[in-house]
N, C-alpha and C positions, 0 to 999 in steps of 0.2 A: 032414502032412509039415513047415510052417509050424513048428507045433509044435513037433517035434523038432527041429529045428535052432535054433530060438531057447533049447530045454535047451539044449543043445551049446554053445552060443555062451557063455549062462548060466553052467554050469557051465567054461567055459572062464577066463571072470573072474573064480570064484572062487577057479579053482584056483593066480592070482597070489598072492590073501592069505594070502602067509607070515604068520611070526609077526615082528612087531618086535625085536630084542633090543637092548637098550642095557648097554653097559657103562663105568662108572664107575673109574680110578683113579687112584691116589698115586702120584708119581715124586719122585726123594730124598729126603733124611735132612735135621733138623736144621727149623730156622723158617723155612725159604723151600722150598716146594714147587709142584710144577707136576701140575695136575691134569689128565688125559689121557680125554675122553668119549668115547669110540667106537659107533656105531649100525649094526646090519646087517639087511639086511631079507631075510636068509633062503634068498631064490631072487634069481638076476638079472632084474628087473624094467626092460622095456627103457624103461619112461614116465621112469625116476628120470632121464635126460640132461635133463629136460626141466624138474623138480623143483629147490626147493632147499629146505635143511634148516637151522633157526636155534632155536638152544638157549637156552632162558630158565634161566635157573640164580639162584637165591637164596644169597647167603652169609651166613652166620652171623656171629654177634656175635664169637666167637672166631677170624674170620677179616676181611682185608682183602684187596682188590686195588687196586694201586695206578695210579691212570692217566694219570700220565707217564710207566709203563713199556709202560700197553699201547700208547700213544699211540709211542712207540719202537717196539715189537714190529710194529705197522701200517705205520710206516713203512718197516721191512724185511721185510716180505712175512709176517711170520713165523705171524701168527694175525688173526682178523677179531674181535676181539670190542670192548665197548664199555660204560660203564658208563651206567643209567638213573638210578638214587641220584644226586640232587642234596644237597648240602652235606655233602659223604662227608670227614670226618675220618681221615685212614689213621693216627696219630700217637694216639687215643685209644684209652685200655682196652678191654679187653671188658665192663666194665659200667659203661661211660659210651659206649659204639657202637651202633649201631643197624643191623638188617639190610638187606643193600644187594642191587641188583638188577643182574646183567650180563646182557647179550643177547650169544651167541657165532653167527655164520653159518659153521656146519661146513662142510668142504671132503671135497670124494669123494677118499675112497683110492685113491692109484694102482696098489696091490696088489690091490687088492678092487673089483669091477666094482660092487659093491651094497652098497658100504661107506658112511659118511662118518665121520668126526673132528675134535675139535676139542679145541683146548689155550688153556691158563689158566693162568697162575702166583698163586699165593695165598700170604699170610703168616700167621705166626700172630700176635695181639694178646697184650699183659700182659694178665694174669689176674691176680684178688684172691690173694693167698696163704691157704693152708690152714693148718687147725689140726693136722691128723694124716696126711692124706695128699698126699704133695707129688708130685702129681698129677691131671688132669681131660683131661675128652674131649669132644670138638666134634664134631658131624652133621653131615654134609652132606646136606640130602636128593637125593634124586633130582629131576634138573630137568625141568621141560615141553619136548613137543617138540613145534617146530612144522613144518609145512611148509608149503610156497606150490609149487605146481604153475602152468606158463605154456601155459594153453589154447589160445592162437593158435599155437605150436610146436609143438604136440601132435596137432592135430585130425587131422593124415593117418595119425598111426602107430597111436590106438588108439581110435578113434572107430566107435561099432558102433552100426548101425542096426537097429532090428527092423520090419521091414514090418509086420506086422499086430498093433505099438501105437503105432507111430510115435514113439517113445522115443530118447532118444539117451543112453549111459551113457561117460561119460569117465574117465579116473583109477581104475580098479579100487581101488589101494592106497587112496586116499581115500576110497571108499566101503567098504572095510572098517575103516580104524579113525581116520577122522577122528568125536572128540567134539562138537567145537563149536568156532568161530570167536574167532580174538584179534586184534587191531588192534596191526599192529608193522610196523616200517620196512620197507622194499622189499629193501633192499640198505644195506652201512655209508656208504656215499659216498651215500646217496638220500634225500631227504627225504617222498618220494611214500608213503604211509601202505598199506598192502598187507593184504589179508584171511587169514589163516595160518591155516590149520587146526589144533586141536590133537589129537596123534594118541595115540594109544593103544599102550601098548608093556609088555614084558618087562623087566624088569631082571633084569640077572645077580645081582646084591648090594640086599638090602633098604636101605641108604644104606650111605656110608662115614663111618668114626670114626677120628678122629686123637686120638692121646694126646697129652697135652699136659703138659712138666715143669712147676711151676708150685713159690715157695716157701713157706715155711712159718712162722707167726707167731711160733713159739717165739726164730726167730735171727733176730727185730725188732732186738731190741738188739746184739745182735753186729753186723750188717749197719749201722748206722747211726751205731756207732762205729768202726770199720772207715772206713767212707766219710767221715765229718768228720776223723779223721785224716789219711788220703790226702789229702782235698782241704784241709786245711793247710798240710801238708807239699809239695804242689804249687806252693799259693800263697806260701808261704815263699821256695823255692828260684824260684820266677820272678822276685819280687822284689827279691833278693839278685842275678840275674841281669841285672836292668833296671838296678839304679844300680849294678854292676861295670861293666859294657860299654855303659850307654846314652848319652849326650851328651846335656846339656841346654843349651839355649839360651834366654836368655830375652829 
């Protein structure tokens, strides 16, 4: 009887592990965009109040974030994210960049009981000009996801005992698709170092691809004569503006 009720119980905790679904996208047009990560875990899993969800995300050479805006953004409530990239040049090309690392701590949907989300505004970098197609395209991969579940919160709601192994099994969703342990912040204001599981999940989109306009080396010369002009003819008329209207005194 022992037994049976311990299947029962068994199969009761499996029958939490949904599948993960994560999904990735693009919001507007143009060289400034805001990337929109969404995660749902399938069925409402009542541990997740307990849980919190933090997204490692890698950016590409063809992309920057800038962080005096996320540093703004934080301070209007707006998103939790944070960059790890130390000596991050936003102002360099793409093949003078290097890939940089953001940690984002997603926030639970207030539509969705077993949702979370998180947002990122990214820009895009200069790009070398082409010879033929004036044109290229930048990957996003898919980021790590991690979680951190808070045990002492937890232990009355989903803590099951088995009498006859004397076993205790916490966190069902953890134990179906926690891979293995990453060492990352507690929280964005915390400096306390926290053990996150990194979990195993669905994507909707094998990554996302942004087109990117880029120019073309045939109108080197155009473009270069073009701009020494202008900026002649700028500096000209400023000129001619400074000793019209300027006062000198000596």
């Amino acid at each position: 009887a022992r037994a049976r009720v311990n299947l029962l119980v068994l199969t009761g905790i499996r029958a939490t592990c949904s599948e993960i679904i994560l999904r990735q996208e693009v919001l507007k047009d143009g060289f400034h965009r805001d990337l929109l990560i969404k995660v749902k875990f399938g069925e409402s899993i009542e541990d997740l109040q307990t849980c919190r969800l933090l997204i490692k995300l890698y950016i590409p050479t063809g992309l920057f974030v800038d962080p005096y805006e996320l540093a703004s953004l934080r301070e209007r409530n707006v998103t939790e994210a944070v960059m790890v990239s130390e000596n991050f040049n936003i102002e360099a090309p793409n093949y003078l960049s290097k890939e940089a690392e953001v940690l984002i701590y997603a926030r639970q949907d207030s539509q969705c009981i077993d949702c979370f989300q998180a947002f990122l505004p990214v820009h895009y970098r200069y790009h070398r000009p082409h010879s033929k197609d004036g044109e290229t395209f930048i990957v996003i991969n898919n980021p790590d996801l991690l979680m951190y579940c808070d045990q002492a919160d937890c232990r009355a709601i989903i803590r099951f005992r088995f009498d006859s192994f004397g076993k205790t099994i916490e966190f069902p969703i953890l134990k179906c698709w926690a891979q293995s342990q990453v060492a990352a912040p507690c929280a964005l204001k915390n400096r306390d170092i926290c053990q996150w599981n990194n979990m195993k999940y669905k994507s909707v989109y094998k990554n996302v691809t942004l087109q990117v306009p880029v120019g073309l080396t045939i109108h080197t010369s155009l473009v270069c004569s073009v701009t020494l002009l202008i900026t002649i003819l700028c500096s000209t008329l400023i000129l001619v503006a400074v000793f019209k209207y300027g006062h000198f005194s000596l």
